[in-house]
C-alpha positions in Angstrom: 0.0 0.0 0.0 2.7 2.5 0.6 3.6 2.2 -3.3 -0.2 3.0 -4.1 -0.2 6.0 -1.4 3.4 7.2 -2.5 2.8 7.1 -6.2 -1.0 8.5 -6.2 0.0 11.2 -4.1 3.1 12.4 -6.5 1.2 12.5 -9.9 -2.0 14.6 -8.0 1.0 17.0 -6.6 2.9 17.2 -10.3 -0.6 17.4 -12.1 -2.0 20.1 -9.5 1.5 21.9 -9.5 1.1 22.1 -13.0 -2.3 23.7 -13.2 -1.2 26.5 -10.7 1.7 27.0 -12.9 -0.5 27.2 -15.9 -3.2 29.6 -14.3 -0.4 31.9 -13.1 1.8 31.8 -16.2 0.6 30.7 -19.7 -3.5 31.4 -19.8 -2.8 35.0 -19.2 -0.6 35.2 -22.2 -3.7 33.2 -24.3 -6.3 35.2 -26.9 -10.0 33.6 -25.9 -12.6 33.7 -27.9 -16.1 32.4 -28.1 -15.8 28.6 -29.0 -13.0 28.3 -27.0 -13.3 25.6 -24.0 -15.8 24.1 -27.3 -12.3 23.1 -28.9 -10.2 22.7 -25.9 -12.9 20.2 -25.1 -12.9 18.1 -28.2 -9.5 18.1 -28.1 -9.2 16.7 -24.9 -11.7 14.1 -25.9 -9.7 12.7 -28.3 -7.0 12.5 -26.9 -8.7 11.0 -23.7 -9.6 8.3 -26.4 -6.5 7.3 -28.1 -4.5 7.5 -24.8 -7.6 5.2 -23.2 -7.4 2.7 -25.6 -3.8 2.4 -25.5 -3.2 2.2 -22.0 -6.4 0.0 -21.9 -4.6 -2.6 -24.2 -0.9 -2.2 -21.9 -3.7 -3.0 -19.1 -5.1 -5.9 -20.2 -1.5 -7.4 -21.4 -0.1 -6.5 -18.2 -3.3 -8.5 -16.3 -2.3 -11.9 -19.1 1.4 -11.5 -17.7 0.1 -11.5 -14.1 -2.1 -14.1 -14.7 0.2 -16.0 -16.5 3.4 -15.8 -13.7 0.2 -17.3 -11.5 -0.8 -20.3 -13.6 3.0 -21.0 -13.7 3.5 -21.3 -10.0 0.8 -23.7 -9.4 1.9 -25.7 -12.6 5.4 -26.3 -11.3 4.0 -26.6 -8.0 2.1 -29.7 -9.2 4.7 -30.9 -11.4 6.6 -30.6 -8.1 4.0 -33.2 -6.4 3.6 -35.6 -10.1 7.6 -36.0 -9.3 7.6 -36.6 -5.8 4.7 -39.1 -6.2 6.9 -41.0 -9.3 9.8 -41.2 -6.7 8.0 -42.6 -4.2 7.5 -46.0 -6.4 11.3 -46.4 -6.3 13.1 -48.8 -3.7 15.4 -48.1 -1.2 17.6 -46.3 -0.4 16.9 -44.4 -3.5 13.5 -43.8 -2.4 14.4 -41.9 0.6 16.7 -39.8 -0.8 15.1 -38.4 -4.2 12.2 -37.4 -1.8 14.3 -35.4 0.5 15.6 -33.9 -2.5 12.1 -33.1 -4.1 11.7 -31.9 -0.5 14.5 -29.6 -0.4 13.7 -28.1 -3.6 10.1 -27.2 -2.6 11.6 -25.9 0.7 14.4 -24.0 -1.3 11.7 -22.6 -3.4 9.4 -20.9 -0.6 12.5 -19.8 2.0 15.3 -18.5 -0.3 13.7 -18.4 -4.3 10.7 -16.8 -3.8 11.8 -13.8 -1.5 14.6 -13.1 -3.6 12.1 -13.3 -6.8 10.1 -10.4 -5.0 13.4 -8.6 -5.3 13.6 -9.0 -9.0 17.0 -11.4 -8.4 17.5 -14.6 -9.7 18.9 -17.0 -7.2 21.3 -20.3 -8.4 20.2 -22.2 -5.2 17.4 -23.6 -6.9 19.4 -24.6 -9.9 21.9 -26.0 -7.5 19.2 -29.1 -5.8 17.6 -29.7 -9.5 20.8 -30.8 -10.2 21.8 -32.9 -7.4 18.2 -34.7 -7.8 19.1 -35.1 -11.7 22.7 -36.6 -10.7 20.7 -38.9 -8.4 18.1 -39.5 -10.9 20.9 -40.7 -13.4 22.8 -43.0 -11.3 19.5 -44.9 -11.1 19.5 -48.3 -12.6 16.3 -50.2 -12.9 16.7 -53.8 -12.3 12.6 -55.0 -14.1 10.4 -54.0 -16.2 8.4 -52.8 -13.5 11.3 -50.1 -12.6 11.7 -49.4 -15.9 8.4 -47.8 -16.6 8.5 -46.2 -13.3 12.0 -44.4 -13.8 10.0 -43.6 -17.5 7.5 -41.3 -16.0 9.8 -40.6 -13.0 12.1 -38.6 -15.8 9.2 -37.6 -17.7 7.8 -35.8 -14.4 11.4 -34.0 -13.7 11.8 -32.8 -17.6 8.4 -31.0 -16.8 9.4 -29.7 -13.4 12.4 -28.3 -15.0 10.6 -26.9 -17.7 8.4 -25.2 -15.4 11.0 -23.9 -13.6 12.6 -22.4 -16.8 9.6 -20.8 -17.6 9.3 -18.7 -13.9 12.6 -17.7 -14.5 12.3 -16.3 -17.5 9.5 -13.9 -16.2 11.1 -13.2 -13.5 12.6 -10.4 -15.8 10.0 -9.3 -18.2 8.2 -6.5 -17.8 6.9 -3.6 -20.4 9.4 -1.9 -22.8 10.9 1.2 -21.7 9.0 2.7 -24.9 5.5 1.3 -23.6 6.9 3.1 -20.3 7.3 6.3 -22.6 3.7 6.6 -23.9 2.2 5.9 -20.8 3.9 8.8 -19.1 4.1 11.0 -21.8 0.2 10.3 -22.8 -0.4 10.7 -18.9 1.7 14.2 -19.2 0.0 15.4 -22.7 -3.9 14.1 -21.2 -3.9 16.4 -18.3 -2.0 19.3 -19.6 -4.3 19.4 -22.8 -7.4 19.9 -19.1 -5.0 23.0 -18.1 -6.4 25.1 -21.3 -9.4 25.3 -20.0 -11.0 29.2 -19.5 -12.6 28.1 -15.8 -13.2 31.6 -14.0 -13.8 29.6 -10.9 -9.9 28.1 -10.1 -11.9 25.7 -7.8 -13.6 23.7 -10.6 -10.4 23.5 -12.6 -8.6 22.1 -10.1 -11.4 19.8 -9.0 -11.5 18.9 -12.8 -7.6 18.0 -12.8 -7.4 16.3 -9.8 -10.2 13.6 -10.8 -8.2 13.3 -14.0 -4.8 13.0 -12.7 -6.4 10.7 -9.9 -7.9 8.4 -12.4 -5.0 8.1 -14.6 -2.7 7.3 -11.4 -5.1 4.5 -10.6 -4.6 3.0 -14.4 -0.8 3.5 -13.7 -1.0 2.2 -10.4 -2.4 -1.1 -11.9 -0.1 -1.1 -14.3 3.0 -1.2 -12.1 2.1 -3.6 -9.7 1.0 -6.7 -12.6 3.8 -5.3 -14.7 6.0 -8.1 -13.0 4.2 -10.9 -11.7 6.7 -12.0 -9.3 7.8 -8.6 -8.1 6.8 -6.9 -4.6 4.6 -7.7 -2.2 1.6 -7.4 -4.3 3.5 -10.2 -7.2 2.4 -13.8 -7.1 2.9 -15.3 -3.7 4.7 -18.7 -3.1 1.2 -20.5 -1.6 0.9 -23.4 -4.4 4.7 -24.2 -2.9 3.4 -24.0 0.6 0.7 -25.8 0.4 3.1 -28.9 -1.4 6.0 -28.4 1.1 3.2 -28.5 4.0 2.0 -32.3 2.4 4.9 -33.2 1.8 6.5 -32.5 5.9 3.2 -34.6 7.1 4.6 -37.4 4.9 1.1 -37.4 2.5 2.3 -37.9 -1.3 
């Protein structure tokens, strides 16, 4: 909340700044006429349509990514359960330890991945236990048929895991262009001072009308920046499809 508070807060200052600025400086150097706040008003109209269906779109693609860095957690969450379920089939000792190591994974995931994701880093430890559980995997050697098929879907399940994983990471860095960046701000900038042209006798209603526009358009951006990066912040995807796996998997349930 502080990030909503702190951001809303600026762009109603800078947009209200603006207007005095505008009242004090520039409208008494203007020429009105009759027809005047007619055209000012079209104007801002169109703009206020181009610039909404454009940010509308960034919106919605933003809201995909967020939604997508969700779906991904709880699909390598339950390719992390599919593997520790294939494992489970195996005999001892491997058994025993390819589940601690699906274990420790999960584990690593929630207490050292997922608050540095929130950071926007890109931990190794992770990386580190997939492959100690892939050098266990290999040294493996079924002795039947029956082991056979098992190690089958046993390597199926950790090629999925590990593509799942993949996937996370790599959206761990994406976010909008620094040119989508650019027309948001600017078309933010160009939206509310088109409203500062305005002949409004009464400096009350102008600033009342600014300050519901620059209010709105710090809510779009608002919502922009915090699905912008899905794992990012405390309002990014949280690590509770990992929980809820490492919680099954410490009372022993598989």
């Amino acid at each position: 909340m502080p990030l909503a508070f702190v951001l809303f807060l600026s762009i109603e200052f800078i947009a209200l700044g603006g207007l005095y600025l505008a009242r004090r400086y520039l409208l008494p150097r203007l020429k009105f006429h009759d027809g005047y706040n007619d055209a000012v008003g079209g104007t801002v109209q169109a703009i206020g349509v181009f610039y909404g269906v454009t940010v509308g779109l960034i919106a919605v693609s933003v809201w995909n990514s967020y939604a997508a860095g969700s779906d991904m957690a709880s699909h390598e969450a339950s390719a992390i359960a599919a593997l520790y379920r294939d494992v489970s089939m195996f005999p001892e000792p491997d058994r025993s330890q390819m589940r601690e190591e699906v274990h420790q994974y999960t584990e690593t995931i929630v207490k050292v991945v997922w608050p540095a994701q929130q950071k926007g880093q890109v931990t190794k430890e992770g990386a580190r236990v997939m492959d100690q559980l892939q050098q266990t995997l290999a040294r493996f050697e079924p002795t039947n048929v029956a082991q056979q098929i098992r190690y089958a879907e046993a390597l199926k399940a950790f090629n999925l895991l590990a593509e799942r994983r993949r996937m996370r990471m790599d959206a761990v860095g994406g976010a909008l262009s620094q040119t989508m960046w650019g027309v948001i701000w600017v078309g933010a900038v160009i939206s509310i001072g088109v409203a500062y042209l305005f002949k409004l006798e009464d400096a009350r209603v102008h600033t009342i009308l600014v300050a519901l526009m620059s209010g709105f358009l710090a809510l779009v951006v608002l919502m922009i920046v915090v699905n912008d990066r899905p794992f990012f912040g405390a309002f990014g995807v949280g690590p509770e499809s990992y929980q809820q796996i490492l919680d099954t998997l410490a009372n022993g349930e598989h």
